[in-house]
DRENMAR-875419 format. One record per atom (N, C-alpha, C): residue in three letters; y, x, z. Coordinates in steps of 0.001 Angstrom, whole numbers, padded with zeros to 6 digits, always signed. Layout:
N
ALAYXZ;...
This chain:
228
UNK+027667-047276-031393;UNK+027677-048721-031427;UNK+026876-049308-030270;UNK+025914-048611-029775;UNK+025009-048691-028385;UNK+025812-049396-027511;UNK+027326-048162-027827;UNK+027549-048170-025938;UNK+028522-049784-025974;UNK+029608-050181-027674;UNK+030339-051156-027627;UNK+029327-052468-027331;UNK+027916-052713-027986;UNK+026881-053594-027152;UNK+026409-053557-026182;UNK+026827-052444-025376;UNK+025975-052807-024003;UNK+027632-053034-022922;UNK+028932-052653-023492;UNK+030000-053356-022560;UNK+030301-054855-023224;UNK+029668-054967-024114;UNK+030533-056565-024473;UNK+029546-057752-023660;UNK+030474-058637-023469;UNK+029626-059693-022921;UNK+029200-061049-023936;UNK+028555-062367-023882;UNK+027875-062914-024699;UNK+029477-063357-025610;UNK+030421-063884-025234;UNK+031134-064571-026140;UNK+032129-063690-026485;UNK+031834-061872-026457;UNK+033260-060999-026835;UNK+033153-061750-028215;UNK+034005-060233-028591;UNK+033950-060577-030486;UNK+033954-059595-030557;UNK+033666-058598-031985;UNK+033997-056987-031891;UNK+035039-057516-033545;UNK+035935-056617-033294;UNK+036717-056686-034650;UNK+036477-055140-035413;UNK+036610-055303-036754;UNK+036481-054036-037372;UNK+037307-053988-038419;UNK+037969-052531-038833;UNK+038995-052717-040059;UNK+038410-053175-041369;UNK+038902-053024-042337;UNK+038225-052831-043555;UNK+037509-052290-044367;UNK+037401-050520-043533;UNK+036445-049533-043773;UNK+035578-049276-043057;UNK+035540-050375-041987;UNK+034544-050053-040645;UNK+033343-051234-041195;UNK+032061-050817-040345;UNK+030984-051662-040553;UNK+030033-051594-039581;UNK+028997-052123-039506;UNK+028599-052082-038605;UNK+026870-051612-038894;UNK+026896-051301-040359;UNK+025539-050202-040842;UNK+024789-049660-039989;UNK+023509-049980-039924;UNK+022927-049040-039310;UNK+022809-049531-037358;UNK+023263-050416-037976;UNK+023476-051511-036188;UNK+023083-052924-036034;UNK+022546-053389-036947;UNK+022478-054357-037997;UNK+021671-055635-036530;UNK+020851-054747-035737;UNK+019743-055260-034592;UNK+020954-055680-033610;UNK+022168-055312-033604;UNK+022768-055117-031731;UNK+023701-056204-032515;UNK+024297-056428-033765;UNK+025361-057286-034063;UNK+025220-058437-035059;UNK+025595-059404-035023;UNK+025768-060385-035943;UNK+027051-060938-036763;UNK+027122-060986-038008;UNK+028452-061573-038504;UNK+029117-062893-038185;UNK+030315-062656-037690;UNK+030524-064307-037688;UNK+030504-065225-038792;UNK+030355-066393-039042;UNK+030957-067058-040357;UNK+032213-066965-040995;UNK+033238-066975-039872;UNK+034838-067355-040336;UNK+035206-065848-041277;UNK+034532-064333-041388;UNK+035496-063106-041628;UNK+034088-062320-041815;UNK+034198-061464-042595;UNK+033249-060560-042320;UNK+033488-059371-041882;UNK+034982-059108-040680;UNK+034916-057862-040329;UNK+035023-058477-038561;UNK+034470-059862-038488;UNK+034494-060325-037143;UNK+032755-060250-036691;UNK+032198-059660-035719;UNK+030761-059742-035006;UNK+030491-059958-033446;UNK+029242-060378-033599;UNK+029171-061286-032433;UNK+027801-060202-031623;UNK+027790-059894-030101;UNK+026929-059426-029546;UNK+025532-060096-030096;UNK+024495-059411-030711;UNK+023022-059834-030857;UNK+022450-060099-029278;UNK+021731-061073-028961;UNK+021080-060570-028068;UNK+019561-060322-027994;UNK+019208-059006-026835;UNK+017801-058581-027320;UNK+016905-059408-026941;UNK+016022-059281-027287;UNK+014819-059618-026735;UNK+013969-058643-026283;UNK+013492-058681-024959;UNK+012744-057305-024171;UNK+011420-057758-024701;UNK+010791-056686-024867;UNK+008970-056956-025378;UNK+008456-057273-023681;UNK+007363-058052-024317;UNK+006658-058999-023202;UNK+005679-057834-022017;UNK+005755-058397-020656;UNK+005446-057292-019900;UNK+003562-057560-019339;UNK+003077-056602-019900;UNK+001979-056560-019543;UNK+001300-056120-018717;UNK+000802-057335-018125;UNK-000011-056870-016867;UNK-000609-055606-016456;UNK-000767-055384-015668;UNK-001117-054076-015397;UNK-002372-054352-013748;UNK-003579-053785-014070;UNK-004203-054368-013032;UNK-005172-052874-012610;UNK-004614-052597-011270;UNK-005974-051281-011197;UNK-007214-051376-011497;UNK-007737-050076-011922;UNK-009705-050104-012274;UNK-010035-050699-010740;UNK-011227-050811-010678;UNK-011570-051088-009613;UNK-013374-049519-009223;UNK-012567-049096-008789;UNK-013761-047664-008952;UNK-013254-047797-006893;UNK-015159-047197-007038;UNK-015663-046729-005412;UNK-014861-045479-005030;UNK-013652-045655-004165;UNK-013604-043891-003735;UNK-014132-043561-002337;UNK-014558-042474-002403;UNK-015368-042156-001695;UNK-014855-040983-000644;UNK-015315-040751+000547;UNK-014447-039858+000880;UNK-014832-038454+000766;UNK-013831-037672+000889;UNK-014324-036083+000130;UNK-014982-035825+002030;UNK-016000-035252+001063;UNK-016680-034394+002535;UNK-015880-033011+003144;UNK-016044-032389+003659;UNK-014945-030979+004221;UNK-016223-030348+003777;UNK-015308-028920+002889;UNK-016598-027878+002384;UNK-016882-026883+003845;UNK-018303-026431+003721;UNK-018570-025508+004558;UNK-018244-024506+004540;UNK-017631-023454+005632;UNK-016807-022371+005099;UNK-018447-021269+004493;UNK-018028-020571+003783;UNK-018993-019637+003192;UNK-019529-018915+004080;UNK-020739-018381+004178;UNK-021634-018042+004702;UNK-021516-016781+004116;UNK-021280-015176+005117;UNK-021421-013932+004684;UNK-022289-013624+004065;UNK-022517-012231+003417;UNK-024123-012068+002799;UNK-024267-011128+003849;UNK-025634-011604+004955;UNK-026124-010403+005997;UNK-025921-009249+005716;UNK-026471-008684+004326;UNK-026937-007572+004317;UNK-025199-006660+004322;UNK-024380-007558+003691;UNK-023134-007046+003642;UNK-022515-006570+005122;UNK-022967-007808+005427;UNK-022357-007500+006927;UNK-022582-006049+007311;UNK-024231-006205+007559;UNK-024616-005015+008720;UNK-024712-003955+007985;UNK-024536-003812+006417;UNK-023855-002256+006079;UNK-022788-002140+006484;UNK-021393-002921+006281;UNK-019787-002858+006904;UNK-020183-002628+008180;UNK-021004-003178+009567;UNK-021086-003096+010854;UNK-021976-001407+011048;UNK-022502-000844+010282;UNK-023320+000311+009526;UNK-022136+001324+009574;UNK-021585+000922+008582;UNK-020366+001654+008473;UNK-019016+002052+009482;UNK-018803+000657+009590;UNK-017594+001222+010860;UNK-018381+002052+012628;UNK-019555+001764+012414;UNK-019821+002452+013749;UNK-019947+003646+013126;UNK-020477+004362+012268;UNK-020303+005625+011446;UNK-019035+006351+012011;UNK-018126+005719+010884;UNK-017058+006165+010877;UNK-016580+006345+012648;UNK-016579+005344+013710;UNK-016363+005805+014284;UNK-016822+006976+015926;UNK-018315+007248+015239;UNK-019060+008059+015965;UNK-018001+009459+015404;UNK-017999+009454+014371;UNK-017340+010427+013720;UNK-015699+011162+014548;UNK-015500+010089+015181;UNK-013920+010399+015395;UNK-013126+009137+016069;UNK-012576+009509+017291;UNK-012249+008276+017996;UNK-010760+007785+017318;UNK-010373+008424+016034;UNK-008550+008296+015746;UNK-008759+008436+013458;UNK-009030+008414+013500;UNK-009198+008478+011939;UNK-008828+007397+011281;UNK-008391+008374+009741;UNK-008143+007102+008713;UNK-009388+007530+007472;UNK-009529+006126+006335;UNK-010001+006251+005244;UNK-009330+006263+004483;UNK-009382+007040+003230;UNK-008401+007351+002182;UNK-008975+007510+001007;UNK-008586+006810-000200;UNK-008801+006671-001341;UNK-008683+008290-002199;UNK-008726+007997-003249;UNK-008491+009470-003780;UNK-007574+009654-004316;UNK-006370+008616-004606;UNK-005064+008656-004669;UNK-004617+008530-003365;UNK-005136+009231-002331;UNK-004213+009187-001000;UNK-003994+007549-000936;UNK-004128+007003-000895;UNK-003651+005798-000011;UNK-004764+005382+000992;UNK-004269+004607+002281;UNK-005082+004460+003196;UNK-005229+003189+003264;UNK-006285+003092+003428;UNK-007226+001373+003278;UNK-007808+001219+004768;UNK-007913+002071+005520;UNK-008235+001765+006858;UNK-007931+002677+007898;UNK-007603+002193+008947;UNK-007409+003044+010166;UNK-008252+002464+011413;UNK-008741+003808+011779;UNK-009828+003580+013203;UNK-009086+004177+014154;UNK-008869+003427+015809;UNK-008043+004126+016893;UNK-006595+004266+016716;UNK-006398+004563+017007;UNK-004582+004992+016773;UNK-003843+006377+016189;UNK-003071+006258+015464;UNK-003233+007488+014885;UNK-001588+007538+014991;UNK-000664+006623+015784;UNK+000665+006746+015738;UNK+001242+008618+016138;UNK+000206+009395+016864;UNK+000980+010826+017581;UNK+000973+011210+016064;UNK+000325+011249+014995;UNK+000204+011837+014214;UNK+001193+011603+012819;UNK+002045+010280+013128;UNK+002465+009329+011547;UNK+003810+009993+012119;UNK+004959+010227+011165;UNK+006337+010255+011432;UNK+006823+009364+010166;UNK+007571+008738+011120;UNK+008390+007720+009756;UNK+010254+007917+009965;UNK+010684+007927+009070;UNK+012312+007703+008995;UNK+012781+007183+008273;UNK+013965+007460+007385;UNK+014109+006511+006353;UNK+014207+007131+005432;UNK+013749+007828+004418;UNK+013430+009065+003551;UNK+011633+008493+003543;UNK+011100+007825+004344;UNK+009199+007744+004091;UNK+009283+006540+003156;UNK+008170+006657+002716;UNK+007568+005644+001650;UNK+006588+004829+002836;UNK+007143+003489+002901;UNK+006345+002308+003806;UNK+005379+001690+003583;UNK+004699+002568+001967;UNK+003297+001798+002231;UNK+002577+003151+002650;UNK+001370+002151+002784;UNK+000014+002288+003569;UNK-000562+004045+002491;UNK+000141+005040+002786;UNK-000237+006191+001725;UNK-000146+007384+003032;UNK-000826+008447+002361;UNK-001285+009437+003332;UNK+000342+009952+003772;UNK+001234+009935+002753;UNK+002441+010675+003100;UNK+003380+010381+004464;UNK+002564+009282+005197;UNK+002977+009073+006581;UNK+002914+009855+007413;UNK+001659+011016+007202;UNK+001397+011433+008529;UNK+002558+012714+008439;UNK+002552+013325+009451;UNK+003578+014291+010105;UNK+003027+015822+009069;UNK+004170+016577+008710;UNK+003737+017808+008345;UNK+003788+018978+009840;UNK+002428+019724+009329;UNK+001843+020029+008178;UNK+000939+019433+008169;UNK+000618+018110+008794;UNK-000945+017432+008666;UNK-001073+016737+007493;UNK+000426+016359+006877;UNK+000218+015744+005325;UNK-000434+016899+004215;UNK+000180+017943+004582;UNK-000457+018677+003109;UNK-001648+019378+003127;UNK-001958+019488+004351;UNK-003158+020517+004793;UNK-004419+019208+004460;UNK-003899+017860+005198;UNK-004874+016710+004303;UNK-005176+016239+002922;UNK-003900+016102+002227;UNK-004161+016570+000862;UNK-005388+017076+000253;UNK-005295+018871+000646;UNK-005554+019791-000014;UNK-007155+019765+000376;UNK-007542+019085+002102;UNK-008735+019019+002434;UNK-009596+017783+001464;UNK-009220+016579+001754;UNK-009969+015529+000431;UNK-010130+016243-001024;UNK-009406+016847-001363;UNK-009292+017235-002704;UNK-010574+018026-002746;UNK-010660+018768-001787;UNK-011325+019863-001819;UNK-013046+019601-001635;UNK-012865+018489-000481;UNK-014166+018023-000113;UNK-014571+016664-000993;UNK-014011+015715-001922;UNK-014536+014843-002710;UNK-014992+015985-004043;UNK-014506+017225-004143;UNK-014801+018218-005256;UNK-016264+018668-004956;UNK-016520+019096-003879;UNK-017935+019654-003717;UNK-018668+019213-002616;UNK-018200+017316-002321;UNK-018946+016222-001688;UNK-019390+016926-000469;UNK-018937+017883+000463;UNK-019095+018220+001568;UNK-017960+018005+002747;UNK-018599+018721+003405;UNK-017321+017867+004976;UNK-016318+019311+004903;UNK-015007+018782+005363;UNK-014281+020338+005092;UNK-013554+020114+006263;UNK-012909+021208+006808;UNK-012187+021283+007949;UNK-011058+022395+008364;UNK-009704+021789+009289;UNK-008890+022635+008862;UNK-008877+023439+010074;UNK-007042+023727+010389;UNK-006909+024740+011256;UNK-006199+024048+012684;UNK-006243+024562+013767;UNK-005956+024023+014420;UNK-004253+023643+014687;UNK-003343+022441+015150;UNK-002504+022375+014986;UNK-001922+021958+016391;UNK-001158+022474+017091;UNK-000309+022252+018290;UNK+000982+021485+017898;UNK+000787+019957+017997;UNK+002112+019301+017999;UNK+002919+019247+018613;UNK+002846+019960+019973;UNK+004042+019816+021073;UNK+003680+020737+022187;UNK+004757+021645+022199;UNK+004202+022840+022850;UNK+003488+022644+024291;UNK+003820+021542+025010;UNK+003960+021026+025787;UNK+002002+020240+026194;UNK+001608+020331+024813;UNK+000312+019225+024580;UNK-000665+020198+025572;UNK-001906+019665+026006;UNK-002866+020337+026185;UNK-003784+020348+025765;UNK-003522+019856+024459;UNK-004728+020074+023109;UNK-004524+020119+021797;UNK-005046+020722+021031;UNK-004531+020780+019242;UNK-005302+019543+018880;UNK-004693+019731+017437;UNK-005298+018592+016344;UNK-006096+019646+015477;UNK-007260+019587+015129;UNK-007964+019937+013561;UNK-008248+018849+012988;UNK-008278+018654+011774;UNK-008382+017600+010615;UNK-009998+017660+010236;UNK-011076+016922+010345;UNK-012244+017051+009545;UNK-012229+015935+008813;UNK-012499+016225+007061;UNK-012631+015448+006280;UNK-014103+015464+005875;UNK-014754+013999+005596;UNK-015764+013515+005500;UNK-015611+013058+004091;UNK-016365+013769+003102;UNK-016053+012859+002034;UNK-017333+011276+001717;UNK-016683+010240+000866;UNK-017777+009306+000682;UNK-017580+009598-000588;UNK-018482+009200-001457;UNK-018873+008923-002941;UNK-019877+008331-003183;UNK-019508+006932-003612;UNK-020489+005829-004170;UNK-020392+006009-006013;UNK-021707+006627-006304;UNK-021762+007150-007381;UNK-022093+005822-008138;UNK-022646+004581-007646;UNK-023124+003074-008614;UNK-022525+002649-008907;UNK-020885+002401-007956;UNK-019746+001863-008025;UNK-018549+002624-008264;UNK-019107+003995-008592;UNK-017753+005262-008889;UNK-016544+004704-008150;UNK-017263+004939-007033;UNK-015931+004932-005968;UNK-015821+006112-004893;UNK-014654+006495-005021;UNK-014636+007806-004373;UNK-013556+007757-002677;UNK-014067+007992-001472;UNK-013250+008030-000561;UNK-013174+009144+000728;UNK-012888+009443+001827;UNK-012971+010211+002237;UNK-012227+009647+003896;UNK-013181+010516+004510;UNK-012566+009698+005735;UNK-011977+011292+006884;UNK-010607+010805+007120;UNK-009996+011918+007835;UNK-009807+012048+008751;UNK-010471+012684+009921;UNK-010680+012227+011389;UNK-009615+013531+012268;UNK-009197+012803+013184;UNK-008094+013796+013423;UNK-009040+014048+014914;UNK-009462+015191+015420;UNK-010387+015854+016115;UNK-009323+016423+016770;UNK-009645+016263+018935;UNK-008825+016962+019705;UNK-009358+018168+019983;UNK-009105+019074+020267;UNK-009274+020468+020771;UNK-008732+020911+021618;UNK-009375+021375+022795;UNK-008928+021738+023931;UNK-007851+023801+023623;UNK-006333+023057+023683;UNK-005286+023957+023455;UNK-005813+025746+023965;UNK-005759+026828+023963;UNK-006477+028356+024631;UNK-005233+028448+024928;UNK-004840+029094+025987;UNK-003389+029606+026817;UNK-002956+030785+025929;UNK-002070+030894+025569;UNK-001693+032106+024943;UNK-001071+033395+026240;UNK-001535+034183+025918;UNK-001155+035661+026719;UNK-000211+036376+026173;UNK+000227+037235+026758;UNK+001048+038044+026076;UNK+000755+039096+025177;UNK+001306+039801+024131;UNK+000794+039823+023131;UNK+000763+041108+023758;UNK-000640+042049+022903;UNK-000825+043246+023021;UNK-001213+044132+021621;UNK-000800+044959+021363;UNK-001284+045463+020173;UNK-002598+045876+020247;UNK-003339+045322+018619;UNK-004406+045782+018724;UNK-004911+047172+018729;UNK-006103+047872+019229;UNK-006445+048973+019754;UNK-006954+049745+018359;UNK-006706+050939+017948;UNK-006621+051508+016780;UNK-008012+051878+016424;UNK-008859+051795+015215;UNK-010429+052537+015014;UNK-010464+053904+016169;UNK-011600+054213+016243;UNK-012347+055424+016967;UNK-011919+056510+016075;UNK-011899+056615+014787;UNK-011414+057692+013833;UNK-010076+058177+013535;UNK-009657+056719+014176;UNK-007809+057024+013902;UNK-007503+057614+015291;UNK-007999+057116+016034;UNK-008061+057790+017748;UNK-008556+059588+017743;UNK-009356+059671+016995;UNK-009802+061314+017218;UNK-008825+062240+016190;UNK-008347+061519+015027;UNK-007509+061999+014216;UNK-006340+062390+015169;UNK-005560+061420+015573;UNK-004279+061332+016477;UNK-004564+062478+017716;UNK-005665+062669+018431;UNK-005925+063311+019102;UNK-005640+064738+018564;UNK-006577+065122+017684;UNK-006481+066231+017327;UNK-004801+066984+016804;UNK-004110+066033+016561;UNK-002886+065816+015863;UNK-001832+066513+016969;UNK-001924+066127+018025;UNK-001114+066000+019353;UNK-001974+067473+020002;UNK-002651+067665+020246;UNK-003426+068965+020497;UNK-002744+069939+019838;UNK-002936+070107+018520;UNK-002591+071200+017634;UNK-000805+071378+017599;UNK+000074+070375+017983;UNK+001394+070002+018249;UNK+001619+071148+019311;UNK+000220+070491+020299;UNK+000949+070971+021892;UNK+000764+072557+021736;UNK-000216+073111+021127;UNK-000947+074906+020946;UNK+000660+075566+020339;UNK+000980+074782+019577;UNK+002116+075323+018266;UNK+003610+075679+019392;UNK+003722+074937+020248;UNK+005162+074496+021014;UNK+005118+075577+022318;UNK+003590+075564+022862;UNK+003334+076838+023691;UNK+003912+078221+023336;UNK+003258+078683+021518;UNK+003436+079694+021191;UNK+004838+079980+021032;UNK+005375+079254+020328;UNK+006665+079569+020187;UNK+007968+079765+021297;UNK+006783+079072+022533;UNK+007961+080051+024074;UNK+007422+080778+024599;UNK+006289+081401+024038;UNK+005780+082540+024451;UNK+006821+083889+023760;UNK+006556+083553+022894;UNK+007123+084389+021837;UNK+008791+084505+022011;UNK+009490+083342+022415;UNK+011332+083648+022701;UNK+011185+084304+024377;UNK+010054+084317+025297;UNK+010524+084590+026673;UNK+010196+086239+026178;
């Protein structure tokens, strides 16, 4: 009934059958006199509009906050720390004890192989085998008995004129049970390889063999003594 009062204009009429009414609408319509199934648009009356006047409050202007001020002491342990770490090793990473890496010192790209088979986060499984598993097995080993551990030497390219060894540094902050380890990839000046020679047999296996070949040669005499 809304919508037939809001298209009629002041002098429509609305007509209704004999079973129709206008119940329940009683505000939007009026009966005419002449019929009671003839009604006439009500019209509204809008409630009265009240002023509306802003508070009147001081605003003030916001000052700009000061950016935060480090805590020294934080600092120059972190400034403590990274010169540490990198007296230690001009190419190293830090590594959690789930292998993931939270920091890298120097460049460590000769060492990372990526394709599309790698996992792209920041986790030890970047670096190139065998330096992934031999690192592994070194943190494991050295956050176990909190000492420095170290591996074997590794020639990445035959071509290099120096190996890689791995020294792992373990950390353990026992206040904050935090456990990390820092993996410094150490150059080594490559040794020329020679050609291979077999090694030279004990002094005992030498006098054995001797005697062996002696008693051969006495035996081989006699027996062309004996056919001439």
């Amino acid at each position: 009934m809304s919508r037939f009062h809001y298209a009629m204009t002041e002098q429509a009429l609305l007509f209704l059958g004999t079973a129709e009414s206008v119940a329940g609408s009683d505000e939007l319509f009026v009966q005419d006199r002449s019929s009671s199934h003839i009604f006439h648009k009500r019209k509204l009356l809008s409630p009265p509009r009240i002023p509306y006047s802003m508070p009147n409050q001081n605003y003030t202007k916001r000052q700009p906050q000061a950016p935060a001020v480090p805590d020294p002491a934080q600092t120059t342990d972190r400034q403590l720390f990274e010169a540490l770490a990198q007296s230690l090793g001009k190419n190293s990473v830090l590594v959690t004890d789930d292998y993931s890496i939270v920091r890298v010192y120097g460049n460590i790209s000769p060492y990372v192989e990526v394709d599309f088979k790698s996992n792209l986060k920041m986790h030890l499984d970047l670096l190139r085998s065998p330096l992934r598993e031999e690192a592994r097995s070194l943190i494991t080993i050295a956050l176990k008995n909190a000492e420095h551990r170290a591996g074997v030497r590794h020639l990445l390219a035959e071509k290099d004129d120096e190996e890689i060894r791995l020294d792992v540094f373990p950390i353990v902050a026992r206040d904050i049970n935090e456990r990390a380890a820092l993996v410094v990839f150490t150059p080594v000046k490559a040794t020329k390889k020679m050609g291979w020679m077999a090694p030279a047999p004990p002094a005992s296996q030498c006098a054995i063999l001797h005697l062996s070949i002696t008693a051969r040669k006495g035996a081989t005499q006699c027996r062309l003594q004996q056919s001439a």
